[in-house]
C-alpha positions in Angstrom: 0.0 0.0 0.0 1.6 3.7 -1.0 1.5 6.4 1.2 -1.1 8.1 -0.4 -3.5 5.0 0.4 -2.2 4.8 3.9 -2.9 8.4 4.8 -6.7 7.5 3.2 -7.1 4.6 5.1 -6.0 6.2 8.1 -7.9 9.0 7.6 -10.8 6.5 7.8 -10.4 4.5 10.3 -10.1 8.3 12.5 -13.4 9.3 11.2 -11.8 12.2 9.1 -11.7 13.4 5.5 -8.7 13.1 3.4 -7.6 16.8 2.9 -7.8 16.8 -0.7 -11.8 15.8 -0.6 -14.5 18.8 -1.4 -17.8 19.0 0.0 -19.1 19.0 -3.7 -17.2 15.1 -4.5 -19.3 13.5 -1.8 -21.3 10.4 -3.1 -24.6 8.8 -2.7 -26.6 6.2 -3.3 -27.9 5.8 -6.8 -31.2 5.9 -5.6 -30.9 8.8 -3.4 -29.2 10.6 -5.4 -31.9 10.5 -8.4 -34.3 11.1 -5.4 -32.8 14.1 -4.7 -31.9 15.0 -8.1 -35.7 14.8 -9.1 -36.3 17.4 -6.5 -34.1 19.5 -8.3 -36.2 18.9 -11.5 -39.7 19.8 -9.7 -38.1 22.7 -8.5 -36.6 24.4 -11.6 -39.2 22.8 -14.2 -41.8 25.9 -14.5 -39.1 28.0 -15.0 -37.6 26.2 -17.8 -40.6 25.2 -19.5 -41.9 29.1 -19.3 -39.4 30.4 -21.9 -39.9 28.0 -25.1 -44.0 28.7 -23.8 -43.5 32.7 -24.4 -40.9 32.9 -26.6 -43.5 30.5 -28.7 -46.4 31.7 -28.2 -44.9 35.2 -29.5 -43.9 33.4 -32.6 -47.1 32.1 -33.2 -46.2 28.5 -33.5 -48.6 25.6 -33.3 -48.9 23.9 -29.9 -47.0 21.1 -31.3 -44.2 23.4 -32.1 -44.3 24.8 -28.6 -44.0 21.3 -27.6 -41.1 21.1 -29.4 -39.6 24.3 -28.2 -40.4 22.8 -24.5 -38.5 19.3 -25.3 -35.5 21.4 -26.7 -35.3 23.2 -23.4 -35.4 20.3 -21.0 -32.8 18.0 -23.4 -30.2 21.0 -23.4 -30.6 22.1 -20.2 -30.3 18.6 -18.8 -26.6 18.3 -21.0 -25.6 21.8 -20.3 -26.1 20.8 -16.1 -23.8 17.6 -16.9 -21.3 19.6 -18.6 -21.3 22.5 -15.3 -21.4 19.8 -12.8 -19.3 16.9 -13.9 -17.3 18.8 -16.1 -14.2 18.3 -19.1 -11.2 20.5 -19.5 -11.7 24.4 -19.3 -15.4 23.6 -19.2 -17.8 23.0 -16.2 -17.1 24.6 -12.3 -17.7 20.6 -10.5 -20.5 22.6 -8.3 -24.3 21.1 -7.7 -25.5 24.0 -10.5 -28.9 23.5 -12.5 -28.2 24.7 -16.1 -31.6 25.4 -18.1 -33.0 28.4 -20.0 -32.0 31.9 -19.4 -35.6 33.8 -18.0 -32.9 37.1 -19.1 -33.2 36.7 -22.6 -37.0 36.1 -22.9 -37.6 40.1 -23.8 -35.1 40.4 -26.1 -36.1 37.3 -27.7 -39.9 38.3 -28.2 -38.7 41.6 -29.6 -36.5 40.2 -32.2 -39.2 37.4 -32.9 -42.2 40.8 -33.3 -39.5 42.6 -35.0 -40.1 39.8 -38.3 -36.6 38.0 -37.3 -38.5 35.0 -36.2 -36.8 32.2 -34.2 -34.6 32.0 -37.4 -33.3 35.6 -35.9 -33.1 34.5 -32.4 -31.2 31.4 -33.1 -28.4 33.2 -35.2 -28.4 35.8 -32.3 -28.0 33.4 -29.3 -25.2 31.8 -31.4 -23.4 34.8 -32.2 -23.2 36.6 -28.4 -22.9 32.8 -26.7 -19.3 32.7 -28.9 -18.5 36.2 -27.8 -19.3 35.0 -24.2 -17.3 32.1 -24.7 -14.4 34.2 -25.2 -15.0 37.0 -23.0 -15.6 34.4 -20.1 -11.9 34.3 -18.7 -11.9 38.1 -18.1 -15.0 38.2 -16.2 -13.5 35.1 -13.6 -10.0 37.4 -13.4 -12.7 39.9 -11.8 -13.7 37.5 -8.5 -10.7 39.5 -6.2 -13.4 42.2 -6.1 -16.0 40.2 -5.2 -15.8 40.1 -1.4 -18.4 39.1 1.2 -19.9 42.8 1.3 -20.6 42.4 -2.2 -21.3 38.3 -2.8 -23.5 38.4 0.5 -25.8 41.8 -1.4 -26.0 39.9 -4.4 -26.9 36.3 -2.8 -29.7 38.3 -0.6 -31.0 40.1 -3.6 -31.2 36.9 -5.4 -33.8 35.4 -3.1 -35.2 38.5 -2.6 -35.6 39.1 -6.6 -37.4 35.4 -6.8 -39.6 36.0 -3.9 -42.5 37.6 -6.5 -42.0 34.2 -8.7 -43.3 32.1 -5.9 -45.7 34.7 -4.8 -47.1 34.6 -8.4 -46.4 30.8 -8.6 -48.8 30.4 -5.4 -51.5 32.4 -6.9 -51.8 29.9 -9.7 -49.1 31.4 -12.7 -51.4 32.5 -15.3 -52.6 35.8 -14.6 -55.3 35.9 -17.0 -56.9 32.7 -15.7 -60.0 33.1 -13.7 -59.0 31.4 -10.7 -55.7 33.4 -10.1 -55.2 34.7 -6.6 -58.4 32.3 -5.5 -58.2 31.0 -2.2 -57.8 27.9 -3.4 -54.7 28.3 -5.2 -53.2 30.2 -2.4 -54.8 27.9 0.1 -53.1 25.0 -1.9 -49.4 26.8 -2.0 -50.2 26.7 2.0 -51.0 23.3 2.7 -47.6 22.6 0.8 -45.2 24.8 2.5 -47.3 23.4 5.8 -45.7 20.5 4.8 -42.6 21.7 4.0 -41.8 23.1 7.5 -43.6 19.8 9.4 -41.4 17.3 7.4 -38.6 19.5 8.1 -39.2 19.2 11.4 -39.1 14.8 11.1 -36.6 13.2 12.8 -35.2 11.1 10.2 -32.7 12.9 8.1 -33.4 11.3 5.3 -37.2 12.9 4.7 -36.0 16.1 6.3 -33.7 16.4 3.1 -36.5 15.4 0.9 -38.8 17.8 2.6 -39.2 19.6 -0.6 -40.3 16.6 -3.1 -42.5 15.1 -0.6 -44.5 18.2 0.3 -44.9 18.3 -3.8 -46.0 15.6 -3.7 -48.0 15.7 -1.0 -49.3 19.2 -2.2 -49.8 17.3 -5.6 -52.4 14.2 -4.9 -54.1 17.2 -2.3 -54.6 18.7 -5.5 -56.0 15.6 -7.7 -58.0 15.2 -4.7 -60.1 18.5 -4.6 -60.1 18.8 -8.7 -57.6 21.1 -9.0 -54.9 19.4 -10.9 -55.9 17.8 -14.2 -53.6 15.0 -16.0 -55.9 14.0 -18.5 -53.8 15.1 -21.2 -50.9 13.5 -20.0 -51.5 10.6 -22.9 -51.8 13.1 -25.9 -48.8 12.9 -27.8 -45.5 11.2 -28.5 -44.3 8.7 -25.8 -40.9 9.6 -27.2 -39.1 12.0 -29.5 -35.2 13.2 -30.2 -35.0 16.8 -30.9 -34.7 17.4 -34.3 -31.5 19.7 -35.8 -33.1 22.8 -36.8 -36.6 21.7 -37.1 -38.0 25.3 -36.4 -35.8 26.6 -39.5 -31.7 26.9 -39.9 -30.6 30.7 -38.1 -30.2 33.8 -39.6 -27.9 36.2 -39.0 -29.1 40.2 -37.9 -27.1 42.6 -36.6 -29.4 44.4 -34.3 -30.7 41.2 -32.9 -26.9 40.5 -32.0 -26.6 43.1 -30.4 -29.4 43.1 -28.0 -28.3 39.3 -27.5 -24.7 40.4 -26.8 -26.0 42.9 -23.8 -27.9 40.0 -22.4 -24.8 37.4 -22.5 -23.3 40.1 -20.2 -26.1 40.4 -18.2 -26.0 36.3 -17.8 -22.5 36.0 -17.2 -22.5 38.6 -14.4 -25.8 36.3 -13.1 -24.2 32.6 -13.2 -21.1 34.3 -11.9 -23.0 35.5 -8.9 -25.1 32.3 -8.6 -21.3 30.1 -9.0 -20.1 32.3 -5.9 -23.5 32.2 -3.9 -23.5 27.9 -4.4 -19.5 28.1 -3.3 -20.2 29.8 -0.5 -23.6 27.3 0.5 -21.5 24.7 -0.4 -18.4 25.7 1.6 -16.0 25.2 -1.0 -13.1 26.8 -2.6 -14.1 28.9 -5.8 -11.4 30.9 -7.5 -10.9 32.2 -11.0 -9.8 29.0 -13.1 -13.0 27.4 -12.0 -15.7 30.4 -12.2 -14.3 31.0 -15.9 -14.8 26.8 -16.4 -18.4 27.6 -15.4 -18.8 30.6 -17.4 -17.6 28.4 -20.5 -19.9 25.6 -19.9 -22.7 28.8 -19.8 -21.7 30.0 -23.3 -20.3 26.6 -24.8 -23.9 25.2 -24.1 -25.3 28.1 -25.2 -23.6 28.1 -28.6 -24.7 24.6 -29.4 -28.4 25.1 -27.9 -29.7 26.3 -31.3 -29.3 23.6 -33.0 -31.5 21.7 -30.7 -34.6 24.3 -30.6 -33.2 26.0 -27.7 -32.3 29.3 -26.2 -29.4 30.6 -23.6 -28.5 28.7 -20.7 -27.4 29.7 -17.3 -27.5 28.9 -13.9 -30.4 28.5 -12.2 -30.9 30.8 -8.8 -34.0 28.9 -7.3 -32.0 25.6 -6.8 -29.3 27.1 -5.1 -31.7 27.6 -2.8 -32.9 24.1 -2.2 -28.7 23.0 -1.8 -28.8 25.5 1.0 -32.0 23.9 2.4 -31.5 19.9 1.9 -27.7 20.5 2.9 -26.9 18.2 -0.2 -23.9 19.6 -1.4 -22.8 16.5 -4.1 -22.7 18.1 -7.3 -23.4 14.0 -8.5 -27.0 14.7 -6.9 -27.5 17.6 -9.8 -26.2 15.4 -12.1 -28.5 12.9 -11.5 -30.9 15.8 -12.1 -28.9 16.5 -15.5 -30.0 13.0 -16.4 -33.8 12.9 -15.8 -34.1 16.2 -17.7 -32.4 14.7 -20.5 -34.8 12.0 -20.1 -37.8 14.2 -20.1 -36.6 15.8 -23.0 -37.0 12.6 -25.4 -39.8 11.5 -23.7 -42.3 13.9 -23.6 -44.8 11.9 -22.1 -42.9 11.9 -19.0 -42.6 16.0 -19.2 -46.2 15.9 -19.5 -46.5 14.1 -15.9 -44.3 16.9 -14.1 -46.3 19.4 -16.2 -49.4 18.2 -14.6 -48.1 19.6 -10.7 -50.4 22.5 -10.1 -48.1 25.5 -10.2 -49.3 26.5 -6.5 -47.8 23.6 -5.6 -44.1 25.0 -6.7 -45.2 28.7 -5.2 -45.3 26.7 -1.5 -42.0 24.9 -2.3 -40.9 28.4 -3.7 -41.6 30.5 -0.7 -38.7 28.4 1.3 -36.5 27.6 -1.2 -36.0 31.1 -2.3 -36.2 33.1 1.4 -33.3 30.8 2.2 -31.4 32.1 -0.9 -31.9 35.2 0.8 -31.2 33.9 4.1 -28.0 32.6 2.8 -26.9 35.8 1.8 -27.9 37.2 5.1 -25.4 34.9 6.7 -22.4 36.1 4.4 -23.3 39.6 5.3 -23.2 39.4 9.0 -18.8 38.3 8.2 -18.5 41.7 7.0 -16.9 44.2 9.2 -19.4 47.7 9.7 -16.8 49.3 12.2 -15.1 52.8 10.6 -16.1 51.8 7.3 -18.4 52.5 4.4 -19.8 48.7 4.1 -22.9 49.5 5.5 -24.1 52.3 2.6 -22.3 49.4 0.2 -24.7 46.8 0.8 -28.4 49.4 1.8 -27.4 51.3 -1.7 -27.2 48.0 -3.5 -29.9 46.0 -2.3 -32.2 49.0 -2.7 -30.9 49.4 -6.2 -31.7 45.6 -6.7 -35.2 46.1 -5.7 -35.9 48.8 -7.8 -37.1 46.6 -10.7 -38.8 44.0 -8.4 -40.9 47.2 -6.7 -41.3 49.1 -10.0 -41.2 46.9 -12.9 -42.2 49.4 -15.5 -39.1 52.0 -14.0 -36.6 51.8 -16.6 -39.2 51.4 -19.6 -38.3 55.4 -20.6 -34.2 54.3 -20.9 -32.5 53.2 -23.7 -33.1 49.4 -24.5 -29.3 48.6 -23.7 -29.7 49.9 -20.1 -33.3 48.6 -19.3 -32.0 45.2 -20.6 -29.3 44.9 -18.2 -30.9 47.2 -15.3 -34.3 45.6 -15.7 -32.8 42.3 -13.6 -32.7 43.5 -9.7 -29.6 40.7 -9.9 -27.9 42.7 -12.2 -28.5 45.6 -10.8 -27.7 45.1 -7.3 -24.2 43.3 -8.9 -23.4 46.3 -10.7 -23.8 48.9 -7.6 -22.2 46.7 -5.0 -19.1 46.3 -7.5 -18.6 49.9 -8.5 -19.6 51.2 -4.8 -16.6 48.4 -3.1 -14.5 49.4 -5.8 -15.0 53.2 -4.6 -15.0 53.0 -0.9 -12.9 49.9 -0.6 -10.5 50.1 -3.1 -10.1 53.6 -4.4 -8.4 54.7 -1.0 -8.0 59.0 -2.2 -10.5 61.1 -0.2 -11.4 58.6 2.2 -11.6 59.8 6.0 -12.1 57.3 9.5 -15.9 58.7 9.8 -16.7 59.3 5.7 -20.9 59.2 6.5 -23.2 59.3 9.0 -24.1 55.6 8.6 -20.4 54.6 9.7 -21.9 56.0 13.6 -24.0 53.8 13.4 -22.0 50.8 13.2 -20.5 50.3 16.3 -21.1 50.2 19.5 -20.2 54.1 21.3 -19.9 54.6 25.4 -20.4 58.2 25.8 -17.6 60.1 27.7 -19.1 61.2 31.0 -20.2 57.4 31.2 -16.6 56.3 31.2 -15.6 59.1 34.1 -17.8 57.3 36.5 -16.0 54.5 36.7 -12.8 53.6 38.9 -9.9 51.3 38.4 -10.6 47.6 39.1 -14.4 47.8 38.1 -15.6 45.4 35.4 -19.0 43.8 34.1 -19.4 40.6 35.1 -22.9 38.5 34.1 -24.7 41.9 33.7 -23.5 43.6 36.7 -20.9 46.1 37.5 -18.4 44.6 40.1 -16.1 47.2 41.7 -11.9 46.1 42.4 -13.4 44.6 45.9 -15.9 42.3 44.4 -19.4 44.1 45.5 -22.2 45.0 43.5 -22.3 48.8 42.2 -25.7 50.3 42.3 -27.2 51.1 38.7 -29.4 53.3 38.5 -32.1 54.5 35.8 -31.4 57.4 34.4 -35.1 58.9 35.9 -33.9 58.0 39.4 -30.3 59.8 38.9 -31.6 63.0 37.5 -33.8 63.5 41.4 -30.1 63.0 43.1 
């Protein structure tokens, strides 16, 4: 036995880790792992299938088209997670990240479709800026130095925060111009399964605490087929199976306005899947420099680029199940693998997609609520590492959070700008990313002009004893379990200030 295999073995029999192991490499079980992965599925599916449902719709193509478009998305985005989470040379970060359909492109896509481009258009565009992405991607990772906990923990928090008004509008049914949206019974439904969420959480047994999320969906799910509100009578219409056919919606064209609009939205998705690489890093507790944000960033564009030929659109990472590794503590990026796989699955068989299809969207707005606070929560938790004392932290992160939510409060705010700013200001993620950057970059980097008390919120940030406080006391006194103990040991009367002010 070499030493490397002794130090392993030893390392076993102790009950310890070998150093060289990440959080990330852990194995499970086949079974659990496809368990867990599926959860990953459940959780991300609306979102993926929305695009290819808008972006279609828009185009005015049949609902077998659409169902196309839909079977596109779920086969690449189930490659494009393999490639980010098991990973080749130069492409892929080894993190538990769920690759699928960028919700960023979707206006810029619907323009270029009503603009007469087509999907034609929109394919030559997404192949175009994904290539320029592709190369651009190892200068955006050289950029991670000035991404610090004041600024990863703003963007992390406005992340959850940003998806909070998916799973309110998730819980209130999804389709706004149905008549039962907001009903009682949708919301009452997105209750019952975040109910169930926090009471399984609550089991002893780790193993359904970790599944909390799949089993209150399903749970949530056959509540649903019992009162009449889910419906999967239409889950035999169709193909069984299908392989996504090169091009079938037409060969891309090439338009220089619609590559340009495309471009600005690469941007805006590589400065999201950055942010979302960093956020899962820092769930996961693992190391995540340069080399391997810029392998992430590559498997964003490299998937991207070949997602055309498929039927599909942009990939990045997806925010939402970052949010469920922070809440099932399953940090094995085989686990979103797994999840990789049954996407794949689901896009040849459509029959299959149908099924998940089926889950009453309140069902995910229940899930949603927890899944995305604890993005937020997560966030929380990096910000409370970052020193406030005789600093300008504090206006670094309230600045950029309330930037973020300027979009998510007022959605129609930046319709008056040019297109090229809305579309990169118009995501609260982007947004918040952008000020927290420039604003640490400013107070934190650029040193000229800067003073011990620059603002009125560095005060505020520590603690402050006020002078004629401090000439009360004597030599020896000291606090000791909330009372003030003189150098002999006795108590010193405290007084309120009421009671001093009659002395």
């Amino acid at each position: 036995m070499n030493i490397k295999n002794t130090l392993k073995a030893d390392a076993k029999k102790h009950g310890k880790r070998p150093a060289s192991h990440r959080p990330e490499d852990e194995r499970l079980s086949v079974g659990s792992s496809f368990a867990f992965g599926f959860q990953h599925v459940l959780t991300m599916y609306g979102g993926i299938i929305a695009v290819p449902l808008i972006v279609g719709q828009a185009a005015g193509l049949s609902p077998a088209d659409i169902g196309i478009l839909i079977a596109a998305a779920l086969f690449m985005g189930g490659l494009a997670t393999l490639l980010q989470t098991i990973g080749v040379p130069f492409f892929g970060s080894q993190l538990p990240l769920v690759q699928g359909v960028s919700f960023a492109s979707v206006a810029t896509m619907v323009a270029i479709v009503s603009g007469g481009g087509g999907l034609p258009a929109v394919f030559g565009a997404v192949i175009v800026s994904a290539a320029i992405g592709l190369l651009i991607a190892p200068v955006f990772s050289k950029i991670v130095r000035f991404f610090p906990p004041v600024v990863t923990g703003t963007v992390i928090t406005t992340i959850g925060l940003t998806l909070m008004p998916v799973a309110a509008n998730w819980a209130m049914g999804g389709n706004r111009t149905a008549e039962n949206y907001g009903s009682m019974a949708n919301i009452g439904l997105a209750a019952v399964t975040l109910a169930l969420v926090l009471l399984l959480s609550k089991v002893g047994s780790a193993t359904i605490s970790r599944l909390s999320i799949l089993l209150a969906m399903v749970g949530g799910t056959v509540i649903a087929v019992v009162t009449g509100m889910a419906d999967f009578s239409k889950v035999g219409q169709g193909p069984i199976a299908a392989f996504p056919t090169p091009f079938h919606l037409g060969a891309p064209t090439f338009e220089i306005a619609a590559i340009i609009s495309m471009v600005i939205v690469v941007l805006v998705i590589l400065t999201e899947t950055m942010a979302d690489i960093l956020a899962v890093g820092e769930i996961v507790g693992t190391k995540v420099d340069s080399k391997r944000i810029a392998a992430g960033l590559r498997a964003d564009m490299g998937s991207s680029l070949i997602a055309p030929i498929f039927g599909s659109f942009t990939q990045s990472a997806f925010a939402q199940n970052v949010g469920l590794v922070a809440v099932t503590k399953i940090k094995s990026r085989y686990v979103v693998a797994a999840g990789g796989v049954i996407l794949v699955i689901l896009g040849l068989l459509p029959v299959m997609g149908r099924v998940v299809a089926a889950v009453p969207t309140a069902v995910l707005g229940g899930a949603g609520i927890v899944l995305f606070g604890t993005v937020a929560a997560s966030g929380i938790r990096t910000l409370a590492k970052v020193e406030y004392k005789n600093n300008m932290n504090l206006i670094i992160v309230a600045a950029s959070i309330g930037f973020g939510m300027i979009p998510i409060a007022a959605p129609t705010f930046y319709d008056q700008f040019p297109s090229w700013f809305s579309t990169i200001f118009h995501s609260g993620i982007s947004s918040a990313a952008v000020m927290a950057i420039l604003l640490n970059l400013l107070f934190n980097h650029l040193q000229a002009g800067n003073s011990e008390n620059q603002s009125v919120f560095v005060a505020g940030t520590g603690r402050v004893v006020r002078e004629e406080d401090l000439k009360c006391l004597a030599d020896g006194d000291r606090f000791e379990g909330g009372k003030l103990i003189d150098c002999d040991g006795k108590d010193v009367p405290v007084q309120s200030s009421e009671k001093a002010s009659d002395h």
